[in-house]
C-alpha positions as CSV (number, residue, x, y, z in Angstrom):
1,X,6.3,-16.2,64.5
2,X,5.1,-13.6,61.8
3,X,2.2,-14.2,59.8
4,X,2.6,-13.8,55.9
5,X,-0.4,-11.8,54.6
6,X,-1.8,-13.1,51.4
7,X,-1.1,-11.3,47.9
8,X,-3.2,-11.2,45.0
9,X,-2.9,-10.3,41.7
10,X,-5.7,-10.6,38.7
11,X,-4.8,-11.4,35.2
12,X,-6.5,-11.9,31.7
13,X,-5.2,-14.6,29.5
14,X,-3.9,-12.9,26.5
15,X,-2.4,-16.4,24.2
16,X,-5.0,-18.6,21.9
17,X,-6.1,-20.8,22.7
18,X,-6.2,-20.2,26.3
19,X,-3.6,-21.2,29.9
20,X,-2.7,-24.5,27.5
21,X,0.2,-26.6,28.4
22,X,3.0,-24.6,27.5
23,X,2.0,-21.1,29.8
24,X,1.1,-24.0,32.4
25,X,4.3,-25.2,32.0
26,X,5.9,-21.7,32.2
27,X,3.9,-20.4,35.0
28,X,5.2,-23.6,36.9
29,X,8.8,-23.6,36.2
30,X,9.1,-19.5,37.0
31,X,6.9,-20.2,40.4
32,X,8.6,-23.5,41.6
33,X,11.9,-22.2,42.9
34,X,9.6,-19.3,45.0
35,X,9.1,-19.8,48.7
36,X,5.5,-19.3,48.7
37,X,2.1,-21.5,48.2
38,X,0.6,-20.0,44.9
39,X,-2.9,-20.9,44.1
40,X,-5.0,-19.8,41.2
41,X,-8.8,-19.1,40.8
42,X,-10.9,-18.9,37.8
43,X,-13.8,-20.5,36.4
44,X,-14.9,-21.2,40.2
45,X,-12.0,-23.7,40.3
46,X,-8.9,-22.9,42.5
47,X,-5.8,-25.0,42.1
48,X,-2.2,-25.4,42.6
49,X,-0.4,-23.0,40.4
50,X,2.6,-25.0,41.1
51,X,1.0,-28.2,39.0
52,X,0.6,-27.8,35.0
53,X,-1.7,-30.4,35.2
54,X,-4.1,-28.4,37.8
55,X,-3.5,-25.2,36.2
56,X,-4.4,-26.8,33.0
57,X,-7.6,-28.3,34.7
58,X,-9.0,-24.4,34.9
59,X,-9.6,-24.4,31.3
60,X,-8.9,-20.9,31.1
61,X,-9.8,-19.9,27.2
62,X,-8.1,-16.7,26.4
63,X,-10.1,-13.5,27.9
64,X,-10.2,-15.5,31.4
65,X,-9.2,-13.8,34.4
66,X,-7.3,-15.7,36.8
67,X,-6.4,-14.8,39.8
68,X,-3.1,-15.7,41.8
69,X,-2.5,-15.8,45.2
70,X,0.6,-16.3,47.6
71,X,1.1,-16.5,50.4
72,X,4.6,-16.6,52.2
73,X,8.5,-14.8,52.4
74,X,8.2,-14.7,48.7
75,X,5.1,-13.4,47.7
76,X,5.7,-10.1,46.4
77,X,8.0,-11.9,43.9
78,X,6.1,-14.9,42.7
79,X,3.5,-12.0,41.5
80,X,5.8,-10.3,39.8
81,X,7.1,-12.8,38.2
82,X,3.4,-14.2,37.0
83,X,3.1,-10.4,36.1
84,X,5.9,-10.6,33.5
85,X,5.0,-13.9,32.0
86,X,1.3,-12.5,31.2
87,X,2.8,-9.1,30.1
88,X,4.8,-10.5,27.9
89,X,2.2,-13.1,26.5
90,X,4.4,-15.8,27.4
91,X,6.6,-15.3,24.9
92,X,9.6,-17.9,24.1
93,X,11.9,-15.2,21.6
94,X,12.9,-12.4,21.9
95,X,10.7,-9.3,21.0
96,X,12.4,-7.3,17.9
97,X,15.6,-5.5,18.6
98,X,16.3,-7.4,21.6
99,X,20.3,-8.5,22.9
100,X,21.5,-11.4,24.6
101,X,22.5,-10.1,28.2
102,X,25.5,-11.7,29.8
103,X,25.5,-15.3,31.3
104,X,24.9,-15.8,34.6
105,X,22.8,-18.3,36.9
106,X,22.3,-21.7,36.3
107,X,21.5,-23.3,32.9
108,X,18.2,-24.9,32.3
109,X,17.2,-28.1,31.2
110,X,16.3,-26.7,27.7
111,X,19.5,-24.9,27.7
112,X,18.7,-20.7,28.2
113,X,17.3,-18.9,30.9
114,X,16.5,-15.2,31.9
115,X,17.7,-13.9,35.2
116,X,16.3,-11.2,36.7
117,X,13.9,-10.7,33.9
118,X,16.7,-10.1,31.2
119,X,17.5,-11.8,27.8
120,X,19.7,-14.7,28.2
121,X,21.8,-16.8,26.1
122,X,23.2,-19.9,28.2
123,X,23.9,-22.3,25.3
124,X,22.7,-26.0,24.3
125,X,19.5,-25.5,22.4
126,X,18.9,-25.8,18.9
127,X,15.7,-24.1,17.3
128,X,15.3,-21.1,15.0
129,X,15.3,-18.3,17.7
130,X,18.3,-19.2,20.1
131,X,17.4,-16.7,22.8
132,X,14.6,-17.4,25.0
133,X,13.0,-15.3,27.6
134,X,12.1,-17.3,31.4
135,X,12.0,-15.4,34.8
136,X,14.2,-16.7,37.1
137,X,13.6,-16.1,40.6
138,X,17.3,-16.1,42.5
């Protein structure tokens, strides 16, 4: 039996006020599908960064570094991912200019999803911008 070798990764919150509910909440839904235990540090805390409610309990203002951990087959992956949602200061439309990529992969609860790290349009949500960015890990 191999034994995985931790990854880490350190990021700086970049959104006001801080790792709220809603980049919890994203963090979450793009690490839960990953085979790999992810924890994250900060503030001399570590927790579950598969729990909004833990990773909310960092109270992580913005200009925090955190830093993630995994461990397991998918390691490399669950950074990367992390990596885009911070890169992309969690955003939930589209940056300017951007097109809706073809439909493939399952549809989310809210209705879109991003596979592969590309804009999505997957139908069923109503709001002002109708394209939404999430990284979903196949």
């Amino acid at each position: 039996m191999q034994q995985s070798i931790p990854l880490s990764k350190e990021f700086t919150v970049n959104t006001n006020p801080g790792l709220d509910i809603r980049p919890a909440a994203m963090i979450v839904q793009t690490l839960l599908p990953v085979r790999s235990a992810v924890v994250a540090e900060a503030n001399e805390e570590r927790v579950d960064a598969k729990s909004v409610l833990e990773l909310c309990c960092l109270h992580a203002a913005r200009g925090t570094k955190i830093k993630f951990t995994a461990t397991g087959a998918e390691a490399d992956r669950a950074l990367y991912a992390v990596e885009h949602l911070f890169a992309t200061q969690f955003r939930t439309s589209p940056p300017p200019g951007a097109q809706p990529g073809r439909r493939e992969g399952k549809k989310n609860p809210g209705g879109f999803h991003m596979t592969t790290c590309r804009w999505q349009r997957t139908g069923g949500f109503q709001e002002k911008n109708d394209i939404t960015e999430h990284c979903t890990i196949e």
